[in-house]
C-alpha positions in Angstrom: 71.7 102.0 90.5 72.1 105.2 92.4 73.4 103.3 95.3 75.9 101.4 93.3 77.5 104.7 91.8 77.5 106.0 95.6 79.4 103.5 97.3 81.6 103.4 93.7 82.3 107.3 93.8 85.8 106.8 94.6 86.5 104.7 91.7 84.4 106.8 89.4 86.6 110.0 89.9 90.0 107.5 89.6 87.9 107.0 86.2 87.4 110.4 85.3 91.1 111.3 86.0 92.6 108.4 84.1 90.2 109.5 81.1 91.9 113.1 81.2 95.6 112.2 81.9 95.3 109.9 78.7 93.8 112.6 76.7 96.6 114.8 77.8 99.2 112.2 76.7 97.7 111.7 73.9 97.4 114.8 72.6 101.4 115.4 73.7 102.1 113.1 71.4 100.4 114.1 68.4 101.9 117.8 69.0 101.5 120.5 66.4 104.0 120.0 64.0 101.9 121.2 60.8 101.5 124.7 59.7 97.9 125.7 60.3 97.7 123.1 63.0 96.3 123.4 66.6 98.3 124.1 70.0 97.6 120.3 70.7 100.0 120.0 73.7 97.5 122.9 75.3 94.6 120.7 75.3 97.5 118.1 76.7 98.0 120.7 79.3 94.5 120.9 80.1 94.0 116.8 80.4 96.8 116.5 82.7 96.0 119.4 85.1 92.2 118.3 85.4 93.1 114.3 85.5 95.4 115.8 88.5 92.6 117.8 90.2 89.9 114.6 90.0 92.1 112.7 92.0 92.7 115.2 94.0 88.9 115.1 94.9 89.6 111.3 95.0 92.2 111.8 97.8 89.9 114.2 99.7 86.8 111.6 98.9 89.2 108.4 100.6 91.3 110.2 103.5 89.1 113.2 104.7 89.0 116.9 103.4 90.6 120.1 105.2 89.8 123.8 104.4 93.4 124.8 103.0 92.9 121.0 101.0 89.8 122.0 99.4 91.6 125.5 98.3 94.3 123.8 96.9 91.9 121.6 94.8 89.7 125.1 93.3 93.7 126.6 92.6 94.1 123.5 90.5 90.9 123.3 89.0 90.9 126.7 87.4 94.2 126.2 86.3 93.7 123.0 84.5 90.7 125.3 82.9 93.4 127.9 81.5 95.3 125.8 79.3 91.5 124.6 77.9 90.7 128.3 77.1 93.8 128.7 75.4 93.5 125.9 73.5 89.9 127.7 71.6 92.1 131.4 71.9 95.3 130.0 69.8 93.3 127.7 67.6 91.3 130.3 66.2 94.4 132.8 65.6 95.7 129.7 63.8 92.9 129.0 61.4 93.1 132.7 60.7 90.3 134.0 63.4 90.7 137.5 65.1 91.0 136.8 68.9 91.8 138.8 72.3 95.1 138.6 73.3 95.7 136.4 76.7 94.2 139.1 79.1 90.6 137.7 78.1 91.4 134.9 81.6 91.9 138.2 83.7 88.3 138.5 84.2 87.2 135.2 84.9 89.6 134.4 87.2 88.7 137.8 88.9 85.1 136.5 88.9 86.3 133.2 90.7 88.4 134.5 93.2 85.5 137.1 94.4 83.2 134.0 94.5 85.5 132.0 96.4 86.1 134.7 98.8 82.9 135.9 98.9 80.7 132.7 99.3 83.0 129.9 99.9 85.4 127.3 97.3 82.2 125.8 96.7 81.0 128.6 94.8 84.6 129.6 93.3 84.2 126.0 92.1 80.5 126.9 90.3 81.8 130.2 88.7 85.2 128.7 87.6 83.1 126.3 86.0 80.9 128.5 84.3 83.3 131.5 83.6 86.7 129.1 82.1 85.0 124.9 81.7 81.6 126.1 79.9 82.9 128.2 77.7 86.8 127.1 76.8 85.1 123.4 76.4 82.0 124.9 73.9 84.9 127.6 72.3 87.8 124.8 71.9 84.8 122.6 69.9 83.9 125.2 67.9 87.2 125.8 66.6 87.7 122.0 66.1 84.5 122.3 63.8 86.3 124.8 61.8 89.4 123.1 61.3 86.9 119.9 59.9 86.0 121.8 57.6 89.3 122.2 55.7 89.8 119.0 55.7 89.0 115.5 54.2 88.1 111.9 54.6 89.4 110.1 57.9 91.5 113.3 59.3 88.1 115.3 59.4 85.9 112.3 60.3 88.5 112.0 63.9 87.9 116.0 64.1 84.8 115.9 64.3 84.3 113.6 66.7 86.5 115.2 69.4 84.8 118.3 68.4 81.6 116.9 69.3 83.3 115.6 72.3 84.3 118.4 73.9 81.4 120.4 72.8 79.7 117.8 75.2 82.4 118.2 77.6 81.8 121.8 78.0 78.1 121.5 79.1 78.3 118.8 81.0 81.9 120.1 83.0 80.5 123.9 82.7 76.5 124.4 83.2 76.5 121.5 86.1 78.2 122.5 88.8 78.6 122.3 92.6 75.6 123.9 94.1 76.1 127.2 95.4 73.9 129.8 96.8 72.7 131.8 93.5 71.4 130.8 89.9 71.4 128.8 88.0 73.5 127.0 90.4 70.7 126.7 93.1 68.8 124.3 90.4 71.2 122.8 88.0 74.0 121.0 89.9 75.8 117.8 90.4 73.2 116.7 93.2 70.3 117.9 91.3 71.8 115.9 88.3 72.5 112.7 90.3 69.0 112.5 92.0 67.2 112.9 88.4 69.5 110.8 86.3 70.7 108.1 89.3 74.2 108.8 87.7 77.3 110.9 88.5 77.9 113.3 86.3 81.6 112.6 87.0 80.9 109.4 85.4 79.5 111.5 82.0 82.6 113.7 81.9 84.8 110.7 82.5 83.4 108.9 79.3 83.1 112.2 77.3 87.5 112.4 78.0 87.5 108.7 76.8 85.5 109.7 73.8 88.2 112.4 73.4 91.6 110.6 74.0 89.9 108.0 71.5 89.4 111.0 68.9 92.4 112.3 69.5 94.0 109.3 68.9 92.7 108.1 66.0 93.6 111.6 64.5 97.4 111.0 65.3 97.0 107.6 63.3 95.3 108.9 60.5 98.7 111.5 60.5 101.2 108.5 61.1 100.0 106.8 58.1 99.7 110.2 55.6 103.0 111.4 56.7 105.1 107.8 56.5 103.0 105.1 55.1 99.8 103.2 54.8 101.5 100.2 56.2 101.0 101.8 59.1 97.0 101.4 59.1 96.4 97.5 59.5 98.8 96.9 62.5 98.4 100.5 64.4 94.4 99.5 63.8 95.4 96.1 65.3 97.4 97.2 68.1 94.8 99.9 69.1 92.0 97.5 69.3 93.5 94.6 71.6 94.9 97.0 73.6 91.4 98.9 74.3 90.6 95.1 74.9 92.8 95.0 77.5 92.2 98.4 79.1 88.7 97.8 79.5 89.3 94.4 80.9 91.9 95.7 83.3 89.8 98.4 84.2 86.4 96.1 84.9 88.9 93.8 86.8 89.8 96.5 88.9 86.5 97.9 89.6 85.4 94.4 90.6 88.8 94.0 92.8 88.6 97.4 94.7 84.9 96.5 95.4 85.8 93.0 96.9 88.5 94.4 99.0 85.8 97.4 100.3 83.3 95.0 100.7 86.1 92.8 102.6 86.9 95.4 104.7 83.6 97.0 105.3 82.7 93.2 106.6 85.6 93.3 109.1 84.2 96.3 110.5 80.6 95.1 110.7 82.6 92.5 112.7 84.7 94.8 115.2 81.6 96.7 115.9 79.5 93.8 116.8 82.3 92.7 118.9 82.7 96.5 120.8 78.8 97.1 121.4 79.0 93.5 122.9 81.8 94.3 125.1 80.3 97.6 126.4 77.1 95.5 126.9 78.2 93.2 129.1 80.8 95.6 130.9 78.1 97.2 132.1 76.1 94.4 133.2 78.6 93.9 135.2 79.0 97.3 136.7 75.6 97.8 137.1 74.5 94.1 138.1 76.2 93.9 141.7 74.1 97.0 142.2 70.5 95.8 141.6 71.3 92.9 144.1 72.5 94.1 146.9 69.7 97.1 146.2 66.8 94.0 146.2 69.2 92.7 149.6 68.4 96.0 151.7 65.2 96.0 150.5 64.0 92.5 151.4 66.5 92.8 154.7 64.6 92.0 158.4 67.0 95.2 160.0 65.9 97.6 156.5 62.1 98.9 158.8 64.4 99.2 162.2 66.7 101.4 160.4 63.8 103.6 158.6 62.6 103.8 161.9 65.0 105.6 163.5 64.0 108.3 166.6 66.7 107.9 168.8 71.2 107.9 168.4 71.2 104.3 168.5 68.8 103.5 166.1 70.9 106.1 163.7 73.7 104.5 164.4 72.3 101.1 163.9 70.8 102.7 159.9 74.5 103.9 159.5 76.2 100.6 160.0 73.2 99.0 158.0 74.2 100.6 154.8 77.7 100.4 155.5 77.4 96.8 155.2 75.5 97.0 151.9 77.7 99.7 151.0 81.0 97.0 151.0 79.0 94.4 149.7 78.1 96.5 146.7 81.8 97.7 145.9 83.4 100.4 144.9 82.3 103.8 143.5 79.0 103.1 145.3 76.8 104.7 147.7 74.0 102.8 149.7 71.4 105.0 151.0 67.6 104.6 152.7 65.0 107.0 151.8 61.4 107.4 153.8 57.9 107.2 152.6 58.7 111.3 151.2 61.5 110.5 149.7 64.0 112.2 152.3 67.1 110.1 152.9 67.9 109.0 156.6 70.8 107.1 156.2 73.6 107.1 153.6 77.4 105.2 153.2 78.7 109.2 151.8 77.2 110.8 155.1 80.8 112.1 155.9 81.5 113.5 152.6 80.9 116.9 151.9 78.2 115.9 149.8 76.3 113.8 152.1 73.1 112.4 150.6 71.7 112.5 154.8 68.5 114.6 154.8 68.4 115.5 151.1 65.1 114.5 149.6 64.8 112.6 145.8 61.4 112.3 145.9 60.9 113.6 142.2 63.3 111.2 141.1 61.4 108.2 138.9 63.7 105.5 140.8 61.8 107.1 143.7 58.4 107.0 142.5 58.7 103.7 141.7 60.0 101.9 144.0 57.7 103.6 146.5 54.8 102.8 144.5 56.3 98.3 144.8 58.3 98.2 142.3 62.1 97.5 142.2 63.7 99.6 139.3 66.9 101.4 138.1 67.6 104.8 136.6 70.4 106.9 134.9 71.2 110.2 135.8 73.4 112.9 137.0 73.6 113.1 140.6 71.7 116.2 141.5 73.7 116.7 145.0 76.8 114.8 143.7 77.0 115.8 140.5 78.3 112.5 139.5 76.9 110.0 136.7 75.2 106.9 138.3 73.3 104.0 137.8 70.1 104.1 140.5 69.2 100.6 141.4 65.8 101.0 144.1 63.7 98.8 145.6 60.5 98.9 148.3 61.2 97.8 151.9 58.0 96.7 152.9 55.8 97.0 156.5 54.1 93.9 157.9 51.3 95.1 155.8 53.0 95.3 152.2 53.5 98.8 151.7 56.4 100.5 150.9 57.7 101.9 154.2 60.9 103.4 152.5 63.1 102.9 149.4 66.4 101.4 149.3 68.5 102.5 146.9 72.2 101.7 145.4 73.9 104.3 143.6 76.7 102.7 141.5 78.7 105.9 139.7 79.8 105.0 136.1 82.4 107.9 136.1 85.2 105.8 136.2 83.9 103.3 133.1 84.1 106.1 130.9 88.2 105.3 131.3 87.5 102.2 129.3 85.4 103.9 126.5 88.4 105.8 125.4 89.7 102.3 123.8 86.9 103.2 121.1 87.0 105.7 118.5 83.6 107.1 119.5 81.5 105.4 121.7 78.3 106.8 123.6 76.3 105.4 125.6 72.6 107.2 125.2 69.0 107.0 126.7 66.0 106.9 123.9 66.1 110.7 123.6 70.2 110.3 122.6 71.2 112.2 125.1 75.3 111.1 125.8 75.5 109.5 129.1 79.1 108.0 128.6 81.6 108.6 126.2 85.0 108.3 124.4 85.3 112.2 124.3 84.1 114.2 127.3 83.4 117.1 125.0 79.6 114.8 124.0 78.9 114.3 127.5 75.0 115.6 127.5 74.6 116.7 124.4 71.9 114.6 122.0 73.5 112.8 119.2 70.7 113.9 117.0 67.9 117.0 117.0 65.3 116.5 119.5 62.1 118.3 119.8 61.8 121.7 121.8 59.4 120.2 124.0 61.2 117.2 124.7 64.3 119.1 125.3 62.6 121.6 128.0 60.7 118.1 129.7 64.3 116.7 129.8 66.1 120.0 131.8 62.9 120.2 133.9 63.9 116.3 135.2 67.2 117.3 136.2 68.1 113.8 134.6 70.8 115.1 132.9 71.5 118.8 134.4 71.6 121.4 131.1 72.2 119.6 128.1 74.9 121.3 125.8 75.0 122.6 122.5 73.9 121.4 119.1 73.2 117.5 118.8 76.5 116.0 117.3 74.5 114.5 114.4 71.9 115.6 111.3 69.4 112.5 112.2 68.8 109.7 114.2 70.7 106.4 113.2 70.5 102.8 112.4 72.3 100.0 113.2 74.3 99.1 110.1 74.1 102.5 108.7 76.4 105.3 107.1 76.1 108.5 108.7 78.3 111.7 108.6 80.2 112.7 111.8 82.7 115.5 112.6 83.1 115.8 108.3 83.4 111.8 107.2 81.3 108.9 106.8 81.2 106.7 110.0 79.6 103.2 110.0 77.6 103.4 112.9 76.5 100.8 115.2 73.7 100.4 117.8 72.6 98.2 120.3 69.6 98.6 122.9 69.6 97.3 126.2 66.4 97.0 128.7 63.1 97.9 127.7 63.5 101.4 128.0 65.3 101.8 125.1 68.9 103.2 126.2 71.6 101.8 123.8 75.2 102.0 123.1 76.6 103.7 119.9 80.0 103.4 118.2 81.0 105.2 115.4 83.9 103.8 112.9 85.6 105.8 110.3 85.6 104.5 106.5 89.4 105.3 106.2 90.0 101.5 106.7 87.8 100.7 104.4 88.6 103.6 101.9 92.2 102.8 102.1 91.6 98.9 101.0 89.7 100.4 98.3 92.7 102.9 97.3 94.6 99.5 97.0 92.5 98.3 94.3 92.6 101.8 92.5 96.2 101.6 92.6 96.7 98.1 91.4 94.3 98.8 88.7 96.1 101.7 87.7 99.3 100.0 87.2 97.8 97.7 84.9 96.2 100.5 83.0 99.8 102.2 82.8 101.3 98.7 81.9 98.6 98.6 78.8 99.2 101.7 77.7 102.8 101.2 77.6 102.2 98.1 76.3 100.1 100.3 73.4 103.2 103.0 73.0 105.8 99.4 72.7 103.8 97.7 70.2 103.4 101.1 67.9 107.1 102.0 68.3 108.1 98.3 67.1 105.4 98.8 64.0 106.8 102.2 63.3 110.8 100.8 63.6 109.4 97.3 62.0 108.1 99.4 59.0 110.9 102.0 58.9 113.7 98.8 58.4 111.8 98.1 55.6 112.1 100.9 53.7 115.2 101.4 54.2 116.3 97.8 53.6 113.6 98.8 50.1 116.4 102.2 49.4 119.4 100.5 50.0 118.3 98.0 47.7 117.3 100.8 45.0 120.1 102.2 45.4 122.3 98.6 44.4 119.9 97.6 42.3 119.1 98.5 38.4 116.0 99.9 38.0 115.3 98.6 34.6 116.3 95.0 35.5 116.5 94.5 38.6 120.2 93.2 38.8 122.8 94.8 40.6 124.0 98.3 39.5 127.7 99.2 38.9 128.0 100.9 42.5 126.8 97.4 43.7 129.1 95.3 41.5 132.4 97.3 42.0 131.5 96.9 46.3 131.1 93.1 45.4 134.3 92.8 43.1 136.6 94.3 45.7 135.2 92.0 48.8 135.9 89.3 46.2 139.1 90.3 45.0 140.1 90.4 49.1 139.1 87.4 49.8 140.6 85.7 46.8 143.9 87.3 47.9 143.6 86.0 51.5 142.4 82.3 50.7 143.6 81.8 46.7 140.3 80.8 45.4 139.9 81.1 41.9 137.9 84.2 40.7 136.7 85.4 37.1 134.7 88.4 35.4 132.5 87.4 31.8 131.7 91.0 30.3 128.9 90.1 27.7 127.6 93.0 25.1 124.3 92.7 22.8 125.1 92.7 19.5 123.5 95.2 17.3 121.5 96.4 20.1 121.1 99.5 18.7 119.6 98.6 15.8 116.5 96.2 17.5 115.8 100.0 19.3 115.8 101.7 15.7 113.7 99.0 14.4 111.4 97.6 17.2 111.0 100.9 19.7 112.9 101.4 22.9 110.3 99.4 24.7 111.4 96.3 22.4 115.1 97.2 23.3 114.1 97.3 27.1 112.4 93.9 27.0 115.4 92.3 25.4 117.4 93.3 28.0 114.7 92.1 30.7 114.9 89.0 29.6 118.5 88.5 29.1 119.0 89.4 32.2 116.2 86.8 33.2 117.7 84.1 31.3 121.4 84.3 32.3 120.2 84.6 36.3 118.4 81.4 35.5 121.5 79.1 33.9 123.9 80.7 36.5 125.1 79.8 39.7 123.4 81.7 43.1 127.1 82.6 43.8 127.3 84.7 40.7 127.1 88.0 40.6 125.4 89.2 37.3 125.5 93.3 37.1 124.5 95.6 34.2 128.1 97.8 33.5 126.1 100.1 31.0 123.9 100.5 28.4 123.2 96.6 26.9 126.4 95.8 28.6 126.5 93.6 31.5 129.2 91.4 33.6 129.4 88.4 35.6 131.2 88.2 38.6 131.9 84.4 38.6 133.5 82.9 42.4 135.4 80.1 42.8 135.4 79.4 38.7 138.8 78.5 37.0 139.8 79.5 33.7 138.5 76.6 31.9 134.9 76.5 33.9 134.3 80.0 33.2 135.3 80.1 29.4 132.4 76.8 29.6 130.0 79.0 31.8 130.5 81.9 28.5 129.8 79.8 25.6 126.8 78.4 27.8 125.3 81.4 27.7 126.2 82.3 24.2 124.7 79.4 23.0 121.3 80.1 25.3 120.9 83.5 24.1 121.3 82.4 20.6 118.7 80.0 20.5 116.5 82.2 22.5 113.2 83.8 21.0 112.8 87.3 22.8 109.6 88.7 22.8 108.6 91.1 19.5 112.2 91.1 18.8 113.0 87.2 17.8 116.6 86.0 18.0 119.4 88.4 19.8 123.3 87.6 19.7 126.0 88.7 22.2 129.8 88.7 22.3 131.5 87.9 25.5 135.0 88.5 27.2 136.6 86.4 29.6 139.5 87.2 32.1 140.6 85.3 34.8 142.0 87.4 38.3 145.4 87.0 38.5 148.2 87.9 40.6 149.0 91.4 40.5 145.8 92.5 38.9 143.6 94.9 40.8 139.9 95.0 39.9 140.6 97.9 37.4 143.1 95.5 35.4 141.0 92.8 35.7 137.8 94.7 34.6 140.4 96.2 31.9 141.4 92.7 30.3 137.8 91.7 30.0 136.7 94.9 28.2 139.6 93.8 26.0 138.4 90.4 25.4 134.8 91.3 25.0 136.3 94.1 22.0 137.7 91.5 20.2 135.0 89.8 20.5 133.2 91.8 18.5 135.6 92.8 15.9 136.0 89.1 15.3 132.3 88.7 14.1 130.3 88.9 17.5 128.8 86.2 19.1 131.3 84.2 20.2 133.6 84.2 23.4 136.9 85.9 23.6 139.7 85.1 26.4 142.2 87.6 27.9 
């Protein structure tokens, strides 16, 4: 499990940002609109500013760190810290507390900077942590806890839990830290706390911000539905949970993506370094090959004893054109050379140069030793009279008896490879005690690639194999092939392949940027998703909020037409309706009438039977004259137990029928607690000339007659 979090660091700090720049958009958007209420757009603040500074460390993490970069991260953290603190300071002054004014940060952020430039970021980090995170995150929960308890069901149930939250946050954000060079830091840090648990506690803090934007959340819904309407509940629930759904599927898909596009890349680089250590491989078998040949040549040669033999001009001369001749055969960058039984050279190709090999004796020199002792061999190592890198090939030239009468020797200098190594990003080419023979960077040229024993190293400078070796080793331990290992500040794959028996072997090192950037593909294609879903989230709860606000105000504007007893239309609605009608029976000359209708005696079923009696009889009049009329009519209550029908397309004759209808329905009618009920009616038909005061005036008229003439009947203007 450890391992998996390790190679998934970089995604679990995108993680732990995301978490935090959601809480802080969250919390934006609930605001602190309510007296009493907390700065929420502080704790927004904080969200954004630390979600900022964890993928900062994600940035560092993926394309390599600097000094000035890893400043710039401690500036941010301890900022994003600040608006935390101030969340606890102004909360408590808002639920009535008695608080410091804003110089309370002075010190602590004194206290960091001293640390920082004291120690080191690293420690800046630790005390920021300690002085600002451990204390704002425990402080800001505590004053959450006391705004739960002034408050009730859901509201303080959501408060809670994000004070819990960031109770949690506190401790884990604020007691483990970096490690730094004092206490408590020495013991309780993020290392200490990954090699225990096997988890990061970036992970922790990371869920602890989910478990807060979530809070936080479900606090602004519990407001949304106080302050407008329950409707509100059942879809923001609904919307909320499918889009969790779909964030946690996005963001599972996306760790699964960036790790196959890692793993993709981290093969191709397996690949490529396979390919380079078999290309240095066999470019210097080549180099070297030629060399061990033509060495085994001079040996086994019938003119190699006449030339050891020397004693007179002519028998020099005849050695000097002997390893001429080898000399050419071997190529370029070579030197052929013959050395007697002590090891003292008598004839050598360089003799002219001004660092002839002639009458220099190698006799401590292993290719030496054992070739004179019958065996042919080869060595590495820095010419001692040269001073140029070579590859020894040696061999025994043997008397009529079999004993080594002299060595003959090839020296084939590699200087001019290490041209070809600069191709590779690092490359070394290194004997079984890592000392840097070749290299892509001259500055590595004989130092050890990892520590090496004292001993060895003084056994090593006593040979003269290698001259003085140079400073520090260039790595912390010795490596693998396959392996991870740090280099120059970032983590190389390293690659290794031995050649020969004794153990020499080339290196290459590759940086993980190609592999880290194919993984910073997958972050970002994940995080476009995630902001797709969460925009998704803000859509969907806009259209529930503008869905639920058309309602109510299609619901007002039809209180405000409509009666409230009986649910017809009022006057307001009826005088809108009569003059559209009257327009429109101007422009076309359709027929158009108004039937005013008036319960008779109604004041005397109120005297006898209650109000509430009096009320029901106009319910159900209303009722029963919507249910024999046409959906084109327009029934409204004018006042009191008065109403009046706005009758379209109806002709004088059809509407004086469509009056005594009703008459005669209403008459015969049993009402509720009240029996039968009578009404008088007037009729008047629109005319030319008439205005919709006229009209109105002429049926008022009718319906008056009406009821001086006996009541219940139907009267005609």
């Amino acid at each position: 499990m450890a391992e998996l979090f390790k190679a998934q660091l970089d995604y679990v700090f995108f993680l732990y940002g995301l978490a935090f720049v959601v809480l802080g958009a969250v919390c934006f958007a609930l605001g602190d609109r309510r007296p009493r209420d907390l700065p929420w757009r502080a704790l927004g603040a904080f969200g954004l500013a630390h979600g900022a500074h964890e993928w900062l460390v994600l940035a560092a993490l993926s394309a390599g760190d600097t000094p000035a970069f890893l400043w710039a991260r401690l500036v941010v953290l301890a900022g994003s810290f600040l608006p935390l603190a101030e969340f606890a300071r102004l909360g408590a002054a808002r639920l009535g507390r008695k608080v410091p004014g804003r110089w309370i940060h002075a010190p602590a952020l004194l206290l960091v900077a001293l640390a920082a430039v004291a120690i080191g970021p690293a420690a800046g980090d630790a005390v920021a942590r300690y002085a600002l995170g451990f204390t704002g995150g425990v402080a800001a929960g505590a004053v959450l806890a006391l705004l739960a308890r002034e408050l009730a069901g859901a509201e303080k149930r959501w408060i809670l839990l994000a004070a819990t939250g960031l109770g949690l946050y506190g401790v884990a954000a604020g007691a483990v830290v970096p490690a730094a060079p004092f206490w408590p830091a020495l013991l309780v840090n993020q290392e200490a706390f990954f090699s225990s648990s096997g988890i990061p506690v970036q992970l922790v803090r990371g869920l602890l911000a989910a478990w807060l934007a979530i809070s936080v959340w479900g606090l602004r819904r519990q407001r949304i539905i106080e302050d407008h309407s329950a409707a509100y509940a059942g879809p923001l629930r609904l919307q909320f949970a499918w889009t969790a759904i779909a964030f946690a599927a996005t963001l599972g898909a996306g760790w699964a993506l960036t790790d196959y596009l890692g793993r993709y890349s981290e093969q191709r680089m397996r690949d490529d370094v396979r390919g380079d250590l078999s290309l240095l491989a066999n470019r210097l078998r080549m180099e070297v090959g030629a060399a061990d040949s033509v060495a085994r040549s001079m040996a086994d040669s019938p003119w190699v004893l006449p030339a050891l033999a020397g004693g007179s001009p002519l028998a020099s001369q005849a050695a000097d054109g002997f390893v001429d001749a080898f000399k050419n055969a071997a190529g370029e960058a070579t030197i052929a050379y013959l050395m007697d039984r002590d090891g003292t050279v008598v004839a050598s190709s360089n003799r002219f140069d001004s660092d002839s090999l002639v009458g220099k004796n190698y006799r401590f020199r292993p290719y030496f030793r054992q070739a004179a002792a019958g065996q042919c061999t080869h060595y590495y190592a820095l010419g001692v009279t040269t001073g140029e890198r070579g590859y020894y090939a040696s061999c025994p030239a043997r008397d009529a008896s079999g004993r080594a009468a002299g060595v003959a020797v090839v020296k084939k200098t590699l200087d001019a490879m290490e041209l070809e190594y600069r191709q590779f990003e690092h490359a070394f080419f290194i004997d079984p005690n890592s000392v840097v023979f070749l290299a892509s960077d001259s500055q590595a040229l004989f130092r050890t690639l990892w520590p090496l024993p004292e001993d060895a190293r003084q056994a090593l400078s006593r040979s003269l194999q290698f001259g003085e070796l140079r400073a520090a080793p260039l790595l912390a331990g010795e490596i693998a092939d396959g392996t991870w290992v740090e280099f120059e500040g970032e983590r190389h794959y390293a690659g290794r392949r031995y050649i020969g028996d004794e153990r020499w072997s080339f290196v290459t090192l590759r940086a993980g940027a190609p592999i880290a950037a194919s993984r910073a593909l997958g972050i970002i294609v994940t995080l476009l998703f995630a902001v797709l879903s969460l925009a998704h989230l803000v859509w969907m709860e806009q259209l529930v909020r503008d869905k639920i606000a058309l309602a109510k105000r299609v619901e007002l504007e039809q209180r405000a037409a409509t009666d409230a007893l009986t649910g017809v239309a009022n006057r307001l609605k009826f005088d809108q309706a009569l003059a559209d009608e009257i327009a429109r029976a101007k422009r076309y000359g359709t027929p158009l009438a108004l039937v005013m209708c008036d319960v008779d005696h109604f004041k005397a079923i109120n005297d006898t039977h209650g109000h509430q009696a009096g009320d029901s009889v106009l319910v159900g009049l209303c009722g029963l004259i919507q249910r024999h009329t046409r959906k084109t009519d327009l029934l409204a209550r004018w006042g009191g137990e008065e109403f009046v029908i706005l009758a379209r397309n109806c002709g004088a004759g059809d509407t004086f029928q469509l009056a005594e209808k009703l008459r005669h329905l209403i008459e015969t009618h049993a009402f509720d607690k009240v029996g039968a009920v009578t009404c008088s009616f007037g009729v008047a038909q629109f005319g030319e000339g008439d205005s919709a005061e006229s009209a109105l005036a002429r049926a008022d008229a009718a319906l008056y007659r009406a009821k001086a003439s006996g009541r219940n009947r139907v009267e005609t203007a």
